[in-house]
FIVEXTOR-733983 format. One record per atom (N, C-alpha, C, O): x negated, y negated, z negated. Coordinates in pm, whole numbers, padded with zeros to 5 digits, always signed. Each point is the difference from the previous one (the first is absolute). Layout:
XYZ;...
END
This chain:
+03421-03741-01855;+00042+00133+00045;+00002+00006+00152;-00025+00096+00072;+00052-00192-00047;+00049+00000+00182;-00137-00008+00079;-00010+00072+00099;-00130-00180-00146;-00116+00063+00003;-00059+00142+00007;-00070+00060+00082;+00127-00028-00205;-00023+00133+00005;+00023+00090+00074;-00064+00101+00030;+00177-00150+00007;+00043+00120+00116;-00083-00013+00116;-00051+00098+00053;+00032-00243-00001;-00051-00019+00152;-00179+00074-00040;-00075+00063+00075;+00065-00089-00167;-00145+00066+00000;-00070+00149+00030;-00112+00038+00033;+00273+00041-00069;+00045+00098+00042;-00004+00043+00113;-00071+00090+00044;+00178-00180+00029;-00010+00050+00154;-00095-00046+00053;-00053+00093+00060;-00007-00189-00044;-00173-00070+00045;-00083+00191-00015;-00032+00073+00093;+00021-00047-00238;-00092+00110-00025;+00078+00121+00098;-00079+00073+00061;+00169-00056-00050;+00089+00127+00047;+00012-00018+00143;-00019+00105+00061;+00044-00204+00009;-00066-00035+00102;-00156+00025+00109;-00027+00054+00107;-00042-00128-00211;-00153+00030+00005;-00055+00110-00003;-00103+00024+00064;+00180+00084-00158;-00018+00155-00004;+00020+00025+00116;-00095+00039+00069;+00200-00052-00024;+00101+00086+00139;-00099+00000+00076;-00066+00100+00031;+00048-00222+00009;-00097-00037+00141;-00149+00045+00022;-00061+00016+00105;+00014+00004-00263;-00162+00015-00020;+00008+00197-00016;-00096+00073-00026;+00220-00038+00048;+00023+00154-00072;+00038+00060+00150;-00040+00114+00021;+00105-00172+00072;-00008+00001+00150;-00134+00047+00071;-00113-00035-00036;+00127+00078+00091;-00152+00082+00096;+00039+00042+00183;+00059+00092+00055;-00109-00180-00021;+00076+00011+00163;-00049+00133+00016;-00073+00044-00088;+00109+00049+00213;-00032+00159+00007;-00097-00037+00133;+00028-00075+00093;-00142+00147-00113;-00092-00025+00094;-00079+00163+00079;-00045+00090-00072;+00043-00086+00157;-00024+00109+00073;-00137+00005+00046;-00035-00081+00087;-00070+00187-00147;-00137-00027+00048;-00020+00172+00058;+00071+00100-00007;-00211-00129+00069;-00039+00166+00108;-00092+00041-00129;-00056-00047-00099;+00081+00174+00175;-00067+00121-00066;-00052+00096+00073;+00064+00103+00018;-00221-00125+00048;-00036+00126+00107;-00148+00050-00029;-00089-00067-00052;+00081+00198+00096;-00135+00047-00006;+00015+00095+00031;+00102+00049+00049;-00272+00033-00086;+00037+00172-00009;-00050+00060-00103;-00092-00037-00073;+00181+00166+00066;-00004+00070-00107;-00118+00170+00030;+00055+00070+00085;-00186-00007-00136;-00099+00074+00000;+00029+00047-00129;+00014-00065-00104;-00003+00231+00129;-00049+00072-00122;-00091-00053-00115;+00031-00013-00119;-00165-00018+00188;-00072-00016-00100;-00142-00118+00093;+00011-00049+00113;-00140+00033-00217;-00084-00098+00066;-00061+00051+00149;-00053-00089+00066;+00054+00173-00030;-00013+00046+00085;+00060-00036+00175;-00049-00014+00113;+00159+00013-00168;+00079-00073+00091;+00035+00119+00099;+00113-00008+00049;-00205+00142+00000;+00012+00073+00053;+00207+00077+00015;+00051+00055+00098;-00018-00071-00169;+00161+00008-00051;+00106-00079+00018;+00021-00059-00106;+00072+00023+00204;+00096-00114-00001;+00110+00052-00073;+00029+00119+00005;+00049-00220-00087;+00131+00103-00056;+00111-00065+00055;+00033-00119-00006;+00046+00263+00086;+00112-00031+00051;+00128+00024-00054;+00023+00088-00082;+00078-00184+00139;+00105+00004-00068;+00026+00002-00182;+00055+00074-00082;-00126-00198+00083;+00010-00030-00153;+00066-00107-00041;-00021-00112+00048;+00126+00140-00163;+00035-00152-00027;-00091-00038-00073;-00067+00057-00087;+00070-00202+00145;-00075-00145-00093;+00125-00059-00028;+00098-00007+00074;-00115-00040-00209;+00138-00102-00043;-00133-00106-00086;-00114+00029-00036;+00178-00131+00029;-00049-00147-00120;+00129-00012-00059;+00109-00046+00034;-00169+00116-00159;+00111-00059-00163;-00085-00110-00069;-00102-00050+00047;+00168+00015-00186;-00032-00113-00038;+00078+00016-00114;+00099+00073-00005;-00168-00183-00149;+00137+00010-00057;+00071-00112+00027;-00046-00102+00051;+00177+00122-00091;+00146-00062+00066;+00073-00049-00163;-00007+00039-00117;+00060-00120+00176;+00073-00112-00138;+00090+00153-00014;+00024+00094+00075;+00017-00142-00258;+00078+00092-00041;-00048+00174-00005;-00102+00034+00060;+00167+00043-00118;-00050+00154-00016;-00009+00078+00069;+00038-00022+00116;-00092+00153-00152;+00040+00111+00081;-00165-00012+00061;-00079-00089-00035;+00043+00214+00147;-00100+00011+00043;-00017-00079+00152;+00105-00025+00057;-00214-00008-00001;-00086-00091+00105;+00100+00042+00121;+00018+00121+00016;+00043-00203+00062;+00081+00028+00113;-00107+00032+00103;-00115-00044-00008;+00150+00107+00083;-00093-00019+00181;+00048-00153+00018;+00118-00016-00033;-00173-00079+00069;+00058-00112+00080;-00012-00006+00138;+00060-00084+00068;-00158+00199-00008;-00071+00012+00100;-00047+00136+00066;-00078+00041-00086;+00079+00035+00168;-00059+00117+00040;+00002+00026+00140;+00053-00074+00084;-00126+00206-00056;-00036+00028+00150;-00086+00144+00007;-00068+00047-00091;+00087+00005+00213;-00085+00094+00006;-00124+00008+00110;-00006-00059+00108;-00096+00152-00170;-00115-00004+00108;-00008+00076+00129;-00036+00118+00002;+00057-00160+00066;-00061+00072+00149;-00096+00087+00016;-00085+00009-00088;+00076+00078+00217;-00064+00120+00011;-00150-00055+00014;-00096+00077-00007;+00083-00208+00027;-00158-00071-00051;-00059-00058-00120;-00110-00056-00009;+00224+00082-00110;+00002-00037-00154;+00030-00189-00005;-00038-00085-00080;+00126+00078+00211;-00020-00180+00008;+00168-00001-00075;+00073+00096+00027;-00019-00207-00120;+00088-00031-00056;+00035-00178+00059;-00075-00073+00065;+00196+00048-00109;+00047-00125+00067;+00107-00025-00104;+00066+00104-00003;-00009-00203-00095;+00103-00003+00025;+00030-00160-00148;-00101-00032-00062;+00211-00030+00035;+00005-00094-00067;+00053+00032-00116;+00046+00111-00027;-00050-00218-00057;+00046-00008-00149;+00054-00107-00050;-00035-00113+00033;+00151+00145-00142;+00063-00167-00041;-00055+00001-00093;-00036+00106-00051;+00006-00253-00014;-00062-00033-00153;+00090-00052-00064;-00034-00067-00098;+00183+00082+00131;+00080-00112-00052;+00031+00049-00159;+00033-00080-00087;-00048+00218+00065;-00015+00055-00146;-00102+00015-00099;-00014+00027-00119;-00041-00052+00209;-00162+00018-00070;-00066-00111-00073;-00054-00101+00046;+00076+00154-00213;-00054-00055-00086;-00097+00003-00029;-00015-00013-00122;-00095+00029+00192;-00151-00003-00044;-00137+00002+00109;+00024+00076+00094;-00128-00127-00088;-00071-00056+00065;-00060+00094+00052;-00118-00037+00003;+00130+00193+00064;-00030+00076+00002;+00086+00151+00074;+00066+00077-00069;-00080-00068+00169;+00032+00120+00036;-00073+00130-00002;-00121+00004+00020;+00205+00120-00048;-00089+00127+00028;+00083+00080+00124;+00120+00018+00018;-00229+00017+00052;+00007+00055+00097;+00008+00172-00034;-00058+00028-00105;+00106+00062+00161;+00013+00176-00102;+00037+00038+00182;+00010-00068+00103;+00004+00222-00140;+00015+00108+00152;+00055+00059-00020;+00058-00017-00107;-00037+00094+00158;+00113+00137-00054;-00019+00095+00138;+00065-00022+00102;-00173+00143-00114;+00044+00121+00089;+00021+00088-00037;-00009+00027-00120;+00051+00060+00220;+00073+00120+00002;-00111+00133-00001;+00017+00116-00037;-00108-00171+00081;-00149+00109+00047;-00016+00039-00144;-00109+00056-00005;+00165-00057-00121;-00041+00040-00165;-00068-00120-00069;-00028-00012-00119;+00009-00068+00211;-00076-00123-00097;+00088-00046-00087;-00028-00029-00116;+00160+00015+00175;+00094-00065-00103;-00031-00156+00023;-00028-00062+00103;+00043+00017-00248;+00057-00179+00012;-00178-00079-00056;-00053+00036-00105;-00007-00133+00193;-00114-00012-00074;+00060-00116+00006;+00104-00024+00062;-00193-00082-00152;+00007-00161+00012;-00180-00004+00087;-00100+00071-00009;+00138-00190+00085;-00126-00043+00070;-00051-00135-00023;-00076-00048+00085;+00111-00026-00197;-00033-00094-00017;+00057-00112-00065;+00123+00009+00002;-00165-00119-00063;+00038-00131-00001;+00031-00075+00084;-00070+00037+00094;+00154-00155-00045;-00067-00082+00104;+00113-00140-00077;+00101-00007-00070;-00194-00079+00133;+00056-00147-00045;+00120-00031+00130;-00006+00008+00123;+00155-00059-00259;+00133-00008+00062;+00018-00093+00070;-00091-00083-00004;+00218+00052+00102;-00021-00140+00052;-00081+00033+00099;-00086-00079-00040;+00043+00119+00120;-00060-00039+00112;-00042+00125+00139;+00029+00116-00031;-00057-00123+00093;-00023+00107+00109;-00108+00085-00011;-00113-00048-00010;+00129+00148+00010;-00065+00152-00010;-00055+00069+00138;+00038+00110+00042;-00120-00182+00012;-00015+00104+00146;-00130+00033+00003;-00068-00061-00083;+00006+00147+00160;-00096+00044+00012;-00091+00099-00080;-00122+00015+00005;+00229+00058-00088;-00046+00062-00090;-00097+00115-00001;+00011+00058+00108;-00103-00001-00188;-00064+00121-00006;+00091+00063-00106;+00029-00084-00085;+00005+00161+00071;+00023+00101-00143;+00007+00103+00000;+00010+00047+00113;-00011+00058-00232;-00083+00132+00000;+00100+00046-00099;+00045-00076-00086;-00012+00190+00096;+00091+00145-00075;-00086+00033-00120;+00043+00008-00115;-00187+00011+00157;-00042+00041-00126;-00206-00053+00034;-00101+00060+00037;+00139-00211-00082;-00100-00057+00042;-00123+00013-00102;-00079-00093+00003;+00042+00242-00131;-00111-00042-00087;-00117-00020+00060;+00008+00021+00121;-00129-00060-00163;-00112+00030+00008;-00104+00049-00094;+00022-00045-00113;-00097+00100+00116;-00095+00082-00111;-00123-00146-00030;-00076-00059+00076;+00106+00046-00228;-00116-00147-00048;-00061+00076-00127;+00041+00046-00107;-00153-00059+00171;-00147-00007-00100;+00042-00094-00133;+00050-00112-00010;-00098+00225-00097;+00016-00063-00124;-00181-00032-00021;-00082+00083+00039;+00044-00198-00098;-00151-00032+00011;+00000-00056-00187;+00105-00046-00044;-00216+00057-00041;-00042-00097-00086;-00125-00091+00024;-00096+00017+00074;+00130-00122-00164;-00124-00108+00023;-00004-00013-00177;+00102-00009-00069;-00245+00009+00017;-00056-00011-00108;-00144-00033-00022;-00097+00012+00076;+00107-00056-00199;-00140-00025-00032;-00045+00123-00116;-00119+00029-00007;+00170+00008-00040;+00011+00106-00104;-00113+00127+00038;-00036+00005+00118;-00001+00063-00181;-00042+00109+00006;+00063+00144-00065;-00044+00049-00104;+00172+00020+00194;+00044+00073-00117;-00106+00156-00002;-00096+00021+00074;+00138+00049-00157;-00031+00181-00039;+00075+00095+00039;+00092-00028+00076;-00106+00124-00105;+00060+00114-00020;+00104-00018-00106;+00101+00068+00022;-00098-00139-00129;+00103+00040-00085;+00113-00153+00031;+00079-00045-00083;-00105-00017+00238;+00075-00109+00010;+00123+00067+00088;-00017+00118+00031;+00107-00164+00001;+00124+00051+00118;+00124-00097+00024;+00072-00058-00081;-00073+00060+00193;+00090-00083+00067;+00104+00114+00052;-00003+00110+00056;+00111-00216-00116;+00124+00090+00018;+00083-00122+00085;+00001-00121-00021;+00068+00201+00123;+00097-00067+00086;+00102+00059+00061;-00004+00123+00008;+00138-00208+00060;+00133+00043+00023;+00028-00072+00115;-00063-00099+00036;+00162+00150+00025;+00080-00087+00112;+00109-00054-00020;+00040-00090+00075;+00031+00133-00180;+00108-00013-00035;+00088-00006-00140;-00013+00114-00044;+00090-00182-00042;-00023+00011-00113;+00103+00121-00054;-00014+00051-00111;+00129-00011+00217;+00083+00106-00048;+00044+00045+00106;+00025-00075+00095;-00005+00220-00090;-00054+00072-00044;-00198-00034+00021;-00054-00027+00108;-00007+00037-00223;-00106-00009+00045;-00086+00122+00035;+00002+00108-00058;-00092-00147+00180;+00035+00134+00079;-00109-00048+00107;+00044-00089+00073;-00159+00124-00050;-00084+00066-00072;-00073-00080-00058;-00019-00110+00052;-00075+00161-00244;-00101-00075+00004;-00130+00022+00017;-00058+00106-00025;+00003-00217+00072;-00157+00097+00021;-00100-00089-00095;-00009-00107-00060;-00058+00229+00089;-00152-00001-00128;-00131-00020+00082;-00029+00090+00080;-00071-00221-00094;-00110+00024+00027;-00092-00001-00124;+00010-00079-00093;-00082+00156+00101;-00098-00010-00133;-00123-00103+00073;-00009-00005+00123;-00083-00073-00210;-00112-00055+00065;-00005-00068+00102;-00092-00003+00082;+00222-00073-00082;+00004-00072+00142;-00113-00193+00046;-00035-00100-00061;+00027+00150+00185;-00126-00077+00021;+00065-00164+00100;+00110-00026+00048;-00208-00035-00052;+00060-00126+00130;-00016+00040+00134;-00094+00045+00066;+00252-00081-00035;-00065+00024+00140;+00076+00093+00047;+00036+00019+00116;-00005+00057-00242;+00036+00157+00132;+00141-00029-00034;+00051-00081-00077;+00007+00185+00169;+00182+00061+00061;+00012+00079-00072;-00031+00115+00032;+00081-00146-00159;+00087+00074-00055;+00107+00070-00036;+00041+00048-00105;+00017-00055+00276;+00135+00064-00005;+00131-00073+00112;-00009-00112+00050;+00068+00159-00040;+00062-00030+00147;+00167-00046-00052;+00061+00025-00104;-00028-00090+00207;+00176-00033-00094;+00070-00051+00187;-00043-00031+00111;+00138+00045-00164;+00080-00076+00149;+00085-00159-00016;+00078-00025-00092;-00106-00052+00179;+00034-00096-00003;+00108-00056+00087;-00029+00010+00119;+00157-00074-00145;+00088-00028+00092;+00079-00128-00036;+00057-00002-00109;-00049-00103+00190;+00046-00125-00053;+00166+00072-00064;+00041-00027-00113;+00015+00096+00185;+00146+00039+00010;+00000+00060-00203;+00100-00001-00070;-00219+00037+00032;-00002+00057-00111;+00049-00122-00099;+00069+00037-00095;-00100-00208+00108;-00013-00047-00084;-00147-00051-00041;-00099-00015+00072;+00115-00006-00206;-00140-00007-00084;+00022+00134-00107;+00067+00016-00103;-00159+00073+00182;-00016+00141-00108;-00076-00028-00114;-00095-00076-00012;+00164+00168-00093;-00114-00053-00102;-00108+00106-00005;+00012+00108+00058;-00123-00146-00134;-00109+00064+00012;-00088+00013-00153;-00103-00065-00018;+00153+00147-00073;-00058+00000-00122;-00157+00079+00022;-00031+00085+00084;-00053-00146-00194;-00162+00042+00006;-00033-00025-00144;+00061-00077-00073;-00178+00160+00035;-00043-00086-00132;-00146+00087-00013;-00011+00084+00090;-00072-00089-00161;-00108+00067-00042;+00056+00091-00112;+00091-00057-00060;-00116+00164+00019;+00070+00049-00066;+00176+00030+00012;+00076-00074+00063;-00037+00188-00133;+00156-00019+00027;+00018-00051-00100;+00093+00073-00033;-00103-00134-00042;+00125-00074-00127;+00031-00135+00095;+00108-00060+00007;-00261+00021+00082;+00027-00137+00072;+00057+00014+00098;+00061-00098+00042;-00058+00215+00031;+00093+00050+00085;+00134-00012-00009;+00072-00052+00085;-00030+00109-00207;+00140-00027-00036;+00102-00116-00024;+00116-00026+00032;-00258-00054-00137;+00055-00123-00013;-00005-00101+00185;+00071-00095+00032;-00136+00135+00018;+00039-00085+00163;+00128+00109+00046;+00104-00042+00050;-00118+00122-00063;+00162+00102+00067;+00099-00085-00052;+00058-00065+00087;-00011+00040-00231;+00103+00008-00066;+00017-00124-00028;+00115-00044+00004;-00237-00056-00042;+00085-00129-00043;-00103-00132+00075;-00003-00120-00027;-00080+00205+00135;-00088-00097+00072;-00119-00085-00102;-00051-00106+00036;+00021+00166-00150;-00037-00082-00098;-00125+00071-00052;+00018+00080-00091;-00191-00103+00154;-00094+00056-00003;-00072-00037+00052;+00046-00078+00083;-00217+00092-00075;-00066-00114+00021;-00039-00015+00133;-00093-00075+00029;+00185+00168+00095;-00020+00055+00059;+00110-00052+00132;-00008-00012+00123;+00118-00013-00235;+00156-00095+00049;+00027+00123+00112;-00086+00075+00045;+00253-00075-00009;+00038+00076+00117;+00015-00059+00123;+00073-00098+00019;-00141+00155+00071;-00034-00073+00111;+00114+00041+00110;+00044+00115+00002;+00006-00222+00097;+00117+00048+00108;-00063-00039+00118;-00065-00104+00007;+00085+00200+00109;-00063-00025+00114;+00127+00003+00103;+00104+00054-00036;-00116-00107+00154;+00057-00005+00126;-00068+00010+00095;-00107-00061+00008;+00161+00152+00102;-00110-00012+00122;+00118-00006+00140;+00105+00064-00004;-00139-00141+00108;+00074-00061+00071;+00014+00151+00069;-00075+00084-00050;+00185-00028+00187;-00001+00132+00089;-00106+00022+00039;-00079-00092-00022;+00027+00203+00088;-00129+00033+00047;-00120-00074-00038;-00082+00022+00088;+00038-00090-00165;-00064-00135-00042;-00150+00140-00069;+00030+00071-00096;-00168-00058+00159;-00051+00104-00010;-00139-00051-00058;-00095+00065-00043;+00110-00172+00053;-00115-00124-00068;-00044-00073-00191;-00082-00069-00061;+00255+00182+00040;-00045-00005-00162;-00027+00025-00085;+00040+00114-00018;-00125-00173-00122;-00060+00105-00088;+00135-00002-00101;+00095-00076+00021;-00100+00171-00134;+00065-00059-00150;-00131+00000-00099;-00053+00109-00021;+00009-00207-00031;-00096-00035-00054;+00016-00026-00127;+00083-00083-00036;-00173+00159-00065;+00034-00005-00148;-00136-00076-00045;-00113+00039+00029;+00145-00154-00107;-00159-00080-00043;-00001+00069-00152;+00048-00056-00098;-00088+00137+00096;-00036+00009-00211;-00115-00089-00020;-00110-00024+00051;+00203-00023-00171;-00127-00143-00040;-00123+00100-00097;-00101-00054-00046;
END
């Protein structure tokens, strides 16, 4: 029994110390532009870095600052709460934009020199590559989104090679999904359960990043 116990405090011990997180203070600077353009500085905006944080409730600020009349920001952050390998960076103005998030960024470490953008999309070429020969009674149906889904479009007779349609791309989005199929029943089944011969495809495209296709191979 008395084993038992010390094995106890050994483990309860070992917790304490390994459950401990010294509080560490890293920078956070850049500037903040309307859009890719850059033509736009945004002033007087908060930037904060949340994170999630041990225990409940929603993402604290650990960190914030505002931008200058040149869109330049400055300012530090503690990680000493921060449970996860990962900070997001978000804004908040007053000009009607309201609250955006601007990003991911990896926790733990210094943030300077930043670019970031309010509303950084870009317009990406949707392209197919095939060997196929379709008809008139063939059609490609596609989405940007799986709900609301919104819009879908129809090409009848679609060929290699060509732009079939335009979509916006933004790392800040995630991985969007992107349902397609020949026909709509295959359409649906990639909307709804990704399961078609066609599979649902997710794209990412880095800010202003103007160099990319979304590329559909039908076998």
């Amino acid at each position: 029994m008395k084993n038992i116990i010390n094995i106890c405090i050994v483990i309860g011990v070992l917790f304490f110390f390994s459950s401990c997180k010294k509080a560490e203070n890293y920078t956070v600077s850049g500037f903040l532009y309307l859009d890719c353009s850059k033509t736009q500085v945004m002033k007087g905006v908060n930037i904060q870095i949340v994170g999630s944080t041990a225990g409940f409730g929603a993402p604290a600020a650990m960190g914030q600052g505002y931008t200058d009349d040149r869109g330049y920001f400055s300012f530090t952050y503690n990680d000493k709460e921060l449970n996860s390998r990962s900070v997001l960076i978000r804004a908040f103005s007053n000009s009607g934009i309201g609250l955006v998030d601007l990003g991911s960024m990896d926790s733990s470490q210094d943030l300077v020199g930043l670019t970031l953008y309010m509303d950084p999309k870009v317009t990406v070429p949707i392209k197919i590559t095939t060997n196929r020969t379709f008809t008139n009674n063939d059609t490609l149906y596609f989405g940007t989104q799986t709900f609301p889904l919104f819009p879908i479009i129809k090409v009848v007779n679609p060929s290699n090679g060509q732009i079939i349609g335009t979509t916006t791309g933004s790392i800040l989005d995630g991985r969007k999904p992107f349902p397609w199929g020949i026909g709509y029943s295959d359409f649906n089944r990639s909307n709804y359960s990704g399961n078609n011969p066609y599979q649902l495809l997710y794209y990412t495209f880095p800010p202003c990043e103007t160099q990319k296709e979304l590329v559909l191979n039908i076998p």
